[in-house]
LUMROSE-393167 format. One record per atom (N, C-alpha, C): z, x, y; atom name. Coordinates in steps of 0.1 Angstrom, whole numbers, plus 5000, padded with zeros to 4 digits. Layout:
REM residues N
    z    x    y site
    Z    X    Y   CA
...
END
This chain:
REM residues 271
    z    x    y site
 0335 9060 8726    N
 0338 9052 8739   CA
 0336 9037 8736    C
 0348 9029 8739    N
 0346 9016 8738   CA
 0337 9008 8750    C
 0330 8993 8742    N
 0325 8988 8757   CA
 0335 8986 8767    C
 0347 8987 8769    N
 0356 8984 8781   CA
 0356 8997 8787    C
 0356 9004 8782    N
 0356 9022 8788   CA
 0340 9024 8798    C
 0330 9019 8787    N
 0317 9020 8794   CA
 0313 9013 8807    C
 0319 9002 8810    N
 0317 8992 8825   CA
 0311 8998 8832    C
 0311 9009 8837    N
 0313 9015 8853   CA
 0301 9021 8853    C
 0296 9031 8837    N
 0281 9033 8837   CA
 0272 9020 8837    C
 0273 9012 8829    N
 0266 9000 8827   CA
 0261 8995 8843    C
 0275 8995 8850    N
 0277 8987 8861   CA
 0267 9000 8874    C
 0266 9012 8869    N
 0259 9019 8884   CA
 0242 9020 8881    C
 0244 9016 8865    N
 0231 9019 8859   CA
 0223 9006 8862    C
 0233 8999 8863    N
 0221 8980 8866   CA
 0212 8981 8875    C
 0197 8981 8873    N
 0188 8979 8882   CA
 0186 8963 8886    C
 0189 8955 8875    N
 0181 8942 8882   CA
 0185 8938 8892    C
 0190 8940 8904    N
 0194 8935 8916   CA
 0187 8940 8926    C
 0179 8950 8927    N
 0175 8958 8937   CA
 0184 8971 8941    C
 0179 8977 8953    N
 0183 8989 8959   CA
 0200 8982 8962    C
 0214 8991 8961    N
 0222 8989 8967   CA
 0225 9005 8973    C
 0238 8998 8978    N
 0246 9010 8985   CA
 0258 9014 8984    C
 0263 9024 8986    N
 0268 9028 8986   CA
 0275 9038 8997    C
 0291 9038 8999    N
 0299 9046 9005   CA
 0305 9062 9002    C
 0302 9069 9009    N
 0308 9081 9001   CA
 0323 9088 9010    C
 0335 9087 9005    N
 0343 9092 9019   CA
 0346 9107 9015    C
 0352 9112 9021    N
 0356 9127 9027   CA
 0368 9125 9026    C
 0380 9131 9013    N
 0393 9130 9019   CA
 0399 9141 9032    C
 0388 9152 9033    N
 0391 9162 9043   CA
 0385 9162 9058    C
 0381 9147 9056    N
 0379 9142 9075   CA
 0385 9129 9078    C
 0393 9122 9066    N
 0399 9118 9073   CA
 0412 9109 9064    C
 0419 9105 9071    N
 0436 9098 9064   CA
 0433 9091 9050    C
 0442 9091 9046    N
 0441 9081 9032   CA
 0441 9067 9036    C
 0448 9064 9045    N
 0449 9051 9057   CA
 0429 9047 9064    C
 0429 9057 9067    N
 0416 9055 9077   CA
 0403 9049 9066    C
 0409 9058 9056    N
 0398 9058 9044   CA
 0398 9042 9043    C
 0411 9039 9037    N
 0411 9027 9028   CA
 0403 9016 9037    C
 0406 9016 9053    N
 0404 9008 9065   CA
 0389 9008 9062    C
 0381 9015 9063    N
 0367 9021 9063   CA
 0363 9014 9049    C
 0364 9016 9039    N
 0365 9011 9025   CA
 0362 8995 9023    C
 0371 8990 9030    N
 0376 8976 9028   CA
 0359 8968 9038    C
 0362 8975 9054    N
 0349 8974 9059   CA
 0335 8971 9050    C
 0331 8986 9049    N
 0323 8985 9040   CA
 0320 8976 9024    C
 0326 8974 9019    N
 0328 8964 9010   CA
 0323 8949 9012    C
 0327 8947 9024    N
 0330 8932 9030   CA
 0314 8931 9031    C
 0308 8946 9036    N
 0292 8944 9045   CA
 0284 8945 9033    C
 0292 8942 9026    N
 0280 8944 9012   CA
 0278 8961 9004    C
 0284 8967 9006    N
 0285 8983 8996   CA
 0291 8980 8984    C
 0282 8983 8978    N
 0284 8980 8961   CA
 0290 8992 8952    C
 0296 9003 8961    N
 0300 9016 8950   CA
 0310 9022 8963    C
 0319 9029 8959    N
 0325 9038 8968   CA
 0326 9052 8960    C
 0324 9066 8963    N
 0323 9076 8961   CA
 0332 9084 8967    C
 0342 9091 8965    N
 0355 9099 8966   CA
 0355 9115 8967    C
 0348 9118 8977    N
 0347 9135 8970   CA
 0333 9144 8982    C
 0332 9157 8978    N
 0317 9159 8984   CA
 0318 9170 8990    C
 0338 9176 8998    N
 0333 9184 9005   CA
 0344 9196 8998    C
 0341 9208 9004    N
 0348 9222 8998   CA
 0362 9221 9008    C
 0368 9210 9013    N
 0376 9211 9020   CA
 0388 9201 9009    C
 0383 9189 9004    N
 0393 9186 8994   CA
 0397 9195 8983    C
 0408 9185 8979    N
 0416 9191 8967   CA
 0426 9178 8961    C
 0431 9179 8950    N
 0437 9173 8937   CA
 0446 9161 8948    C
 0452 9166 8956    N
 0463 9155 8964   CA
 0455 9152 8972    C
 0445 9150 8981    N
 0443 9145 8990   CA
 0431 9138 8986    C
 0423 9138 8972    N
 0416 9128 8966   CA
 0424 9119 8962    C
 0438 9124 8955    N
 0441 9110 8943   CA
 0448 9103 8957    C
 0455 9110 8965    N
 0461 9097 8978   CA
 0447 9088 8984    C
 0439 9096 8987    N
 0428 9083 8989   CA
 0425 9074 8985    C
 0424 9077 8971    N
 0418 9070 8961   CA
 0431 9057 8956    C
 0439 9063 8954    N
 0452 9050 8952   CA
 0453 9042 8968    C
 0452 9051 8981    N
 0448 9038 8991   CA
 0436 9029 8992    C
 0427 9036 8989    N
 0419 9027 8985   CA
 0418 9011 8975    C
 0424 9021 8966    N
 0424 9012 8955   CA
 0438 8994 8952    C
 0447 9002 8961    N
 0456 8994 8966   CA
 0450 8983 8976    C
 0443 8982 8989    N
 0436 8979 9002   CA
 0429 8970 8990    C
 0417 8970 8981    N
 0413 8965 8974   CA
 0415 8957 8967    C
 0427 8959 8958    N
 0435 8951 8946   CA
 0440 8938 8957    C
 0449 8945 8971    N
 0451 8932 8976   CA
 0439 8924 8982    C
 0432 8931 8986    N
 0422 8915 8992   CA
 0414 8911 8978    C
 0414 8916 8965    N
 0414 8907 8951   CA
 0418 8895 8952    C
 0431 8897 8951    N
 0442 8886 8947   CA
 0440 8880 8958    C
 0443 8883 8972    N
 0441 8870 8982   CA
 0428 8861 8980    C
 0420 8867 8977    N
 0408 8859 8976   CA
 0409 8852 8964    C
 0415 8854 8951    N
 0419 8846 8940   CA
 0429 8837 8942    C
 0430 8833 8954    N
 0443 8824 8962   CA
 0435 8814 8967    C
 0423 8816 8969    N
 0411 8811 8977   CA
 0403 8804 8973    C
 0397 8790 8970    N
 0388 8789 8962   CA
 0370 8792 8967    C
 0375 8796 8983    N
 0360 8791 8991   CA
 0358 8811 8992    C
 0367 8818 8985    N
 0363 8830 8985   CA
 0358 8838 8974    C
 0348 8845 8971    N
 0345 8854 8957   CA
 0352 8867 8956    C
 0364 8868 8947    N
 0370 8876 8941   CA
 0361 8888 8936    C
 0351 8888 8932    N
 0344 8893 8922   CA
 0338 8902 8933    C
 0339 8903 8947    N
 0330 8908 8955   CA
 0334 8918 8958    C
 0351 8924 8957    N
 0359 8933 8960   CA
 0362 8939 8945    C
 0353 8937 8936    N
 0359 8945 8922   CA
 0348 8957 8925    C
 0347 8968 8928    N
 0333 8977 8931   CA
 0339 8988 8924    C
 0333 8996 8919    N
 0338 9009 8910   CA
 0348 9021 8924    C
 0351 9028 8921    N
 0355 9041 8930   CA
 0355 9052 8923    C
 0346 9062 8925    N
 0338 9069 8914   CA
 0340 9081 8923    C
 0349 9093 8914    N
 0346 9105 8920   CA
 0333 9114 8921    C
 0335 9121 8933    N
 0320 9126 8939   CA
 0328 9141 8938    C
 0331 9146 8929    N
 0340 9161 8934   CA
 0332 9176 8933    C
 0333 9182 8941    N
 0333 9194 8947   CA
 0335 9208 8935    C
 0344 9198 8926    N
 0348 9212 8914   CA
 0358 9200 8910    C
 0363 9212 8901    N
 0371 9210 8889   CA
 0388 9207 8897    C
 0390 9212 8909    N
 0398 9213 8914   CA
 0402 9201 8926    C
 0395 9195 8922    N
 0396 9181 8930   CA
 0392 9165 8927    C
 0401 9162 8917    N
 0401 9152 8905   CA
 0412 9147 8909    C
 0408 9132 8903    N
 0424 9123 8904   CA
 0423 9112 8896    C
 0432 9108 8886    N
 0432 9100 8874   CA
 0432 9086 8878    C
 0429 9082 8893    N
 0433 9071 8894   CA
 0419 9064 8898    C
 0404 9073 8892    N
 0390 9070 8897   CA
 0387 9058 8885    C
 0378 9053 8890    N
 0372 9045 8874   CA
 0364 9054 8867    C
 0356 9066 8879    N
 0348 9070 8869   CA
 0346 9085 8880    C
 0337 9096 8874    N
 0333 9107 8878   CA
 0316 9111 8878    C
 0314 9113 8885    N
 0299 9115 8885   CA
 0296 9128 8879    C
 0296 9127 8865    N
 0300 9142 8856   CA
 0287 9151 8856    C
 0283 9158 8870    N
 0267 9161 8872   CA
 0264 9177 8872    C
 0254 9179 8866    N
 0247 9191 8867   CA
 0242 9193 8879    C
 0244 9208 8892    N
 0239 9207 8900   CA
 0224 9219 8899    C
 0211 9211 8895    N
 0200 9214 8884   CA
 0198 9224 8889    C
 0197 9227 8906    N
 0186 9237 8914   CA
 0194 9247 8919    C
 0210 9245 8913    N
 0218 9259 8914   CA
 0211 9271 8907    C
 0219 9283 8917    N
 0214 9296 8914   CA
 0226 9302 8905    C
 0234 9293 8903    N
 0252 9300 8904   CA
 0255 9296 8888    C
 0258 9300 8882    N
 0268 9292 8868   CA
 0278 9287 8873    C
 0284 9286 8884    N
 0294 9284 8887   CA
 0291 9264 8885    C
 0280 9260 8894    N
 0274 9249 8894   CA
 0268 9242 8882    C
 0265 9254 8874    N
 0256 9248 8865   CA
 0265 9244 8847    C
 0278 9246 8852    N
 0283 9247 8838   CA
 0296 9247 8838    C
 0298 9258 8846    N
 0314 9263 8848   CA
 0324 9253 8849    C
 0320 9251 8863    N
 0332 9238 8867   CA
 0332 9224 8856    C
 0321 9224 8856    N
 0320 9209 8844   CA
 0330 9212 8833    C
 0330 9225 8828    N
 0337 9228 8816   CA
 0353 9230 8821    C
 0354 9235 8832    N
 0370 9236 8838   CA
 0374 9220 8841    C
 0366 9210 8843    N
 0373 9198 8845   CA
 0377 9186 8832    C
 0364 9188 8824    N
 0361 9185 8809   CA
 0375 9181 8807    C
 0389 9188 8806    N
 0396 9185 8797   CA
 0407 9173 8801    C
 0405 9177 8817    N
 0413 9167 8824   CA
 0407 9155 8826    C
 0391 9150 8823    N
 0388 9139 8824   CA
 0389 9132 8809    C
 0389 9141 8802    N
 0392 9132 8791   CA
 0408 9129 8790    C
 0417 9139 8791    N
 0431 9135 8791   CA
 0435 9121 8795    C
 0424 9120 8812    N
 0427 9109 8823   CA
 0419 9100 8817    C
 0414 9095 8808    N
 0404 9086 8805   CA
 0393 9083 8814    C
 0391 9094 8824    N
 0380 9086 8832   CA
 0370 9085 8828    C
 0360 9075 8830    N
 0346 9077 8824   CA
 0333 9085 8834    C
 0330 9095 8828    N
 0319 9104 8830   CA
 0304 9097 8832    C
 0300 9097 8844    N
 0286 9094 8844   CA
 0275 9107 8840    C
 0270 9106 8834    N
 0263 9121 8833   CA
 0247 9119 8841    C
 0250 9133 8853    N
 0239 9128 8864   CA
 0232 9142 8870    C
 0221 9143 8867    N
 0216 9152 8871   CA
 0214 9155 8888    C
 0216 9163 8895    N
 0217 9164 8908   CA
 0209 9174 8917    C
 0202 9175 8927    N
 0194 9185 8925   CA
 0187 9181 8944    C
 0191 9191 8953    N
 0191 9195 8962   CA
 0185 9198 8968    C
 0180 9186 8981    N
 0165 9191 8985   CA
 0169 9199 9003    C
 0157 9199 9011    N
 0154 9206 9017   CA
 0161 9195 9027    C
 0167 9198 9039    N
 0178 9207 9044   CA
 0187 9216 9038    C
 0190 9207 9030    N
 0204 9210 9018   CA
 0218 9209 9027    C
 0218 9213 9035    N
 0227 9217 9043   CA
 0242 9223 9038    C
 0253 9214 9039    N
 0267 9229 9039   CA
 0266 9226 9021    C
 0256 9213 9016    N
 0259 9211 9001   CA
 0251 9218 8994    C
 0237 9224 9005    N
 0229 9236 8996   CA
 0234 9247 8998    C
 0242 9253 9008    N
 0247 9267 9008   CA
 0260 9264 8998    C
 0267 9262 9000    N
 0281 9259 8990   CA
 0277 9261 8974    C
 0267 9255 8967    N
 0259 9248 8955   CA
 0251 9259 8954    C
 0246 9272 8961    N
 0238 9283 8961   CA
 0227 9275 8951    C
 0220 9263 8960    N
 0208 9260 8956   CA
 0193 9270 8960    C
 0185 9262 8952    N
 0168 9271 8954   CA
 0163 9255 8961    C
 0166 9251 8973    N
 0163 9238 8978   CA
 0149 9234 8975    C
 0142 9221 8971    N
 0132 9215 8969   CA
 0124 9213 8982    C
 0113 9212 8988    N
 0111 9214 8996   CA
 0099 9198 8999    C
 0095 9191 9007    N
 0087 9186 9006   CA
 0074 9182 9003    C
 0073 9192 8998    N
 0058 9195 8994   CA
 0059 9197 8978    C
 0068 9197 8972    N
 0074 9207 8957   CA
 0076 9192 8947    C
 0063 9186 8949    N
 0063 9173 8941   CA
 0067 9172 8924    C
 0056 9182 8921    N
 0058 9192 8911   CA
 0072 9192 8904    C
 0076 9202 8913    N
 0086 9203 8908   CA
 0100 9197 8905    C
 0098 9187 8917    N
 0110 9175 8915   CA
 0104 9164 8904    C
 0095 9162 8899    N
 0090 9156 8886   CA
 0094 9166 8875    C
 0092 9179 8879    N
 0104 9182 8865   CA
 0116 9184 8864    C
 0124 9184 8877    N
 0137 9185 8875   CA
 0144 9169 8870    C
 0136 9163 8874    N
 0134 9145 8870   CA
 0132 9147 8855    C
 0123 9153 8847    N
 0120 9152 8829   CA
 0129 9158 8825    C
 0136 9170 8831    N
 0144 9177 8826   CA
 0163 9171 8822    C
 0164 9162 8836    N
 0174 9154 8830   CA
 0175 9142 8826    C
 0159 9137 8823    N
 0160 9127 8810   CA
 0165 9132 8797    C
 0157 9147 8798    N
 0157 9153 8785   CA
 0170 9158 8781    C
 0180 9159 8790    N
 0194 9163 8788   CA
 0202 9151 8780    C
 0200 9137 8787    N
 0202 9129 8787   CA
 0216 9123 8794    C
 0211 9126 8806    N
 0218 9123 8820   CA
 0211 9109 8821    C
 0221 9098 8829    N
 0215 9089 8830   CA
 0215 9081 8842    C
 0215 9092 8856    N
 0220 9089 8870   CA
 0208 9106 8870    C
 0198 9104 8882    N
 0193 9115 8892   CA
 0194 9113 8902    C
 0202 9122 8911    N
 0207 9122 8924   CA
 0201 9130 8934    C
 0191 9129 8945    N
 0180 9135 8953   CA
 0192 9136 8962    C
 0199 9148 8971    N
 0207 9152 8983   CA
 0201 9159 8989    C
 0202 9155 9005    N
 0197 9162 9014   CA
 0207 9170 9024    C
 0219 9165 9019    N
 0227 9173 9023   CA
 0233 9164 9033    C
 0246 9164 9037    N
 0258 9157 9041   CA
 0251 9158 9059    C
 0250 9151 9069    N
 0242 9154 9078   CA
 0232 9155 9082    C
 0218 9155 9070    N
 0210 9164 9074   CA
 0204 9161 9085    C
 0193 9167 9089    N
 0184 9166 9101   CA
 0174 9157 9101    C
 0170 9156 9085    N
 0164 9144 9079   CA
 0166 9142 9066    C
 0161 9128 9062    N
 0167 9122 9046   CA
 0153 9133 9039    C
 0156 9126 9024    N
 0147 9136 9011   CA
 0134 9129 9017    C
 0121 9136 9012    N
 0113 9129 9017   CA
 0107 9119 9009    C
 0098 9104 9012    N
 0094 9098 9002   CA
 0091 9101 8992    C
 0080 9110 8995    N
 0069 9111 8984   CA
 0077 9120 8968    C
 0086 9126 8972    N
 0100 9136 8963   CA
 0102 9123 8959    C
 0109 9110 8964    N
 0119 9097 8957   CA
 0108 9093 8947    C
 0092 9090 8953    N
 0085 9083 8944   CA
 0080 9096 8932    C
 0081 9109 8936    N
 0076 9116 8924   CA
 0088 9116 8913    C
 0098 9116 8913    N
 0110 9114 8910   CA
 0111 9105 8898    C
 0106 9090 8901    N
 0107 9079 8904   CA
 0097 9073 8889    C
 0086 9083 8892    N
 0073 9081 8885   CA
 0074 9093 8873    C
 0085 9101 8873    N
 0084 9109 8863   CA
 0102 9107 8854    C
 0109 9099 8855    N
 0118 9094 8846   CA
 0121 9080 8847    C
 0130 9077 8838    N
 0137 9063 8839   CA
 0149 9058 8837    C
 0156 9067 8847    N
 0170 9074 8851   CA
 0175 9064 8863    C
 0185 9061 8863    N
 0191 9054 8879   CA
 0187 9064 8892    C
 0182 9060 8902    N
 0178 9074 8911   CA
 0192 9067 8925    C
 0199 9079 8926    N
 0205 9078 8939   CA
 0199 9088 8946    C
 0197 9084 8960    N
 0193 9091 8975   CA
 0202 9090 8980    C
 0209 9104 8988    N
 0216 9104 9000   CA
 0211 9114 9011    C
 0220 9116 9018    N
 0214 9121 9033   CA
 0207 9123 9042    C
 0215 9123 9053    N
 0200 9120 9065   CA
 0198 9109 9069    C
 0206 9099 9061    N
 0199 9086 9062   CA
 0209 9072 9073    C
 0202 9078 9087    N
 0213 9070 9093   CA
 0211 9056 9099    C
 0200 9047 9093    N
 0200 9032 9095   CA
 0189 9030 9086    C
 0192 9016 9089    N
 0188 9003 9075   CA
 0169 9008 9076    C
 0167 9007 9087    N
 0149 9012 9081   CA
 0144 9024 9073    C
 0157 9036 9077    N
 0152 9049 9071   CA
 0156 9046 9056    C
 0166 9040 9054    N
 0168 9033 9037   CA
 0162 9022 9029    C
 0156 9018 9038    N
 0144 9007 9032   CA
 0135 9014 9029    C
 0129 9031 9037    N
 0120 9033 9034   CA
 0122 9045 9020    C
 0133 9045 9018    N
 0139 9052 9005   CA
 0138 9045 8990    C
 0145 9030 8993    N
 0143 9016 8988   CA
 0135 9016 8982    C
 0118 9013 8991    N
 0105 9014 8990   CA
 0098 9022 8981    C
 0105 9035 8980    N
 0101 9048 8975   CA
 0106 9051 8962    C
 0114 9040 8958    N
 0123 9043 8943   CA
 0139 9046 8943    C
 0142 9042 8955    N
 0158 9045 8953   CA
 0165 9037 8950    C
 0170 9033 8939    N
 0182 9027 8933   CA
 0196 9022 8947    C
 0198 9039 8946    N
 0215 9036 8948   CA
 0209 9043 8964    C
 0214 9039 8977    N
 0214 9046 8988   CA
 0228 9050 8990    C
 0234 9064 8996    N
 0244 9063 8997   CA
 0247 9071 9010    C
 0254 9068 9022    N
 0262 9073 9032   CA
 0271 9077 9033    C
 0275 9086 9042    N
 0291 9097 9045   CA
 0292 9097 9056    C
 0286 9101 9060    N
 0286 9103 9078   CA
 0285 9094 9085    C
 0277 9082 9083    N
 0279 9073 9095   CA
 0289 9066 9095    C
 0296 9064 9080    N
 0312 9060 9084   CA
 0322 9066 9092    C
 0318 9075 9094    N
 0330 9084 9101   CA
 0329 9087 9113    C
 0317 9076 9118    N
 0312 9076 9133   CA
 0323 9065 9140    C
 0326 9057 9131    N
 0335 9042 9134   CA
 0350 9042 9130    C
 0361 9043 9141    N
 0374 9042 9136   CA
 0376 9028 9134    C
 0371 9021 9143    N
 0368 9005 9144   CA
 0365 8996 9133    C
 0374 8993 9121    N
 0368 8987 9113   CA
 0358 8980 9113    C
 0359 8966 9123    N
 0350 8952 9125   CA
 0338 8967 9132    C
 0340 8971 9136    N
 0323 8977 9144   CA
 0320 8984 9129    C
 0322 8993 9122    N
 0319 8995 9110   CA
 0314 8988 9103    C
 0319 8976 9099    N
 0314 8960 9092   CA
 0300 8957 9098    C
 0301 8958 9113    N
 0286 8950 9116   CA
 0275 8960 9118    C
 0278 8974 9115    N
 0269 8983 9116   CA
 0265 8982 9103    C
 0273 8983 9093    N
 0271 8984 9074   CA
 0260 8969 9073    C
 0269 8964 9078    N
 0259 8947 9077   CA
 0243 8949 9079    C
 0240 8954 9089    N
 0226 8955 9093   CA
 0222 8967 9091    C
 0231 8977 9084    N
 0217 8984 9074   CA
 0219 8980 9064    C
 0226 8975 9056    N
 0226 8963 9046   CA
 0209 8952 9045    C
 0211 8951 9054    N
 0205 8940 9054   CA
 0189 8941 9057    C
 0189 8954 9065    N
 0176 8962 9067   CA
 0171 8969 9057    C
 0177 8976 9049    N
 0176 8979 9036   CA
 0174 8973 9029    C
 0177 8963 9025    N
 0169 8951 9016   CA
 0159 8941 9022    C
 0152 8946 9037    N
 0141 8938 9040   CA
 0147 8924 9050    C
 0155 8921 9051    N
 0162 8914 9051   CA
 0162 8911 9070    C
END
């Protein structure tokens, strides 16, 4: 792999900036249009990653149309802003990184794939299979592979039943400190705490900081987590990367999307 190929890991793996965030969309709730609209939003409020993928309802066309409207919506407010001198270009360059479901819902037009073991599956299906069914198409497509251990806590919700997880439970400190050594020891370089797409509530602290304190891995947190305090207090606990689904899809409203992203933005960093 050359360093031009590598960017994308480098770039999700950077801690020195603090906690960021991140967007996750759903091409199966909503337009390729709506997406991009949503996208652009979020970007503007400060989201530093966008994530492509997640539910058992996509597939191969209705990721890669996202993903090229996306990526279009983007390229142009690039260049407008390189028209601009009172504007930073550099603030709309953010990766778009598949989040997929299986092997069966890929699109060559990602920068990168979040190429993850799902640790606390019951299923080969999760633990191997699909990785090895997609394997040939991501190298074909040159995407670059983040290798990320992933591992599903208690709600879990439609991502722990789908994922035929053994869900982590609050109390299972333990054991999320070894699902944490175990994909050091793989040599994953992204651990991803999910609580599942909705949940009832986010992962709990003391899981982010056992996590946190037993590797030295990029840690993403998602779910559950529907404003800037409940992500501060994830922030607080060791989370790297925060990442949302659902509350985007509360807002058709771009500008209301913007000022909601803004101020958990901004609550999330203390701010």
């Amino acid at each position: 792999m050359t360093n031009e190929e590598s960017w994308v890991l480098a770039y999700v793996c950077d801690r020195s900036g603090g906690t960021r965030h991140a967007i996750l969309i759903d091409p199966a709730d909503q337009s390729a249009e709506v997406a991009a609209k949503r996208c652009v939003a979020a970007v503007s409020a400060g989201s530093r990653m966008i994530l492509v993928g997640g539910s058992s309802g996509t597939d191969t066309d209705n990721v890669h149309d996202t993903i090229t409207a996306i990526r279009e919506a983007l390229e142009l407010i690039t260049w407008a802003s390189s028209q601009d001198s009172s504007l930073d270009e550099g603030e709309w360059q953010v990766p778009i990184i598949l989040f997929p479901q299986g092997a069966a819902a890929l699109s060559p037009a990602a920068d990168g794939i979040t190429f993850m073991m799902l640790m606390n599956s019951t299923s080969p299906r999760f633990l191997i299979e699909e990785q090895t069914a997609g394997a040939p198409f991501i190298r074909e497509a040159g995407i670059e592979a983040l290798p990320m251990g992933y591992v599903i806590c208690a709600p879990g919700g439609r991502a722990g039943q789908v994922g035929q997880a053994s869900l982590i439970e609050a109390e299972d400190d333990e054991r999320v400190k070894a699902y944490a050594m175990a994909a050091e020891s793989y040599g994953f370089r992204i651990f991803y705490l999910e609580a599942g797409s909705g949940a009832s509530h986010p992962v709990a602290q003391n899981l982010i900081q056992s996590a946190k304190e037993a590797c030295d891995l990029t840690l993403v947190v998602g779910g559950g987590i529907r404003d800037g305090k409940t992500a501060r207090l994830a922030a607080e606990a060791g989370a790297d990367w925060i990442i949302t689904g659902n509350l985007a899809e509360e807002f058709d409203d771009a500008d209301e999307l913007h000022q909601v992203l803004t101020q958990f933005i901004n609550e999330m960093n203390g701010a």
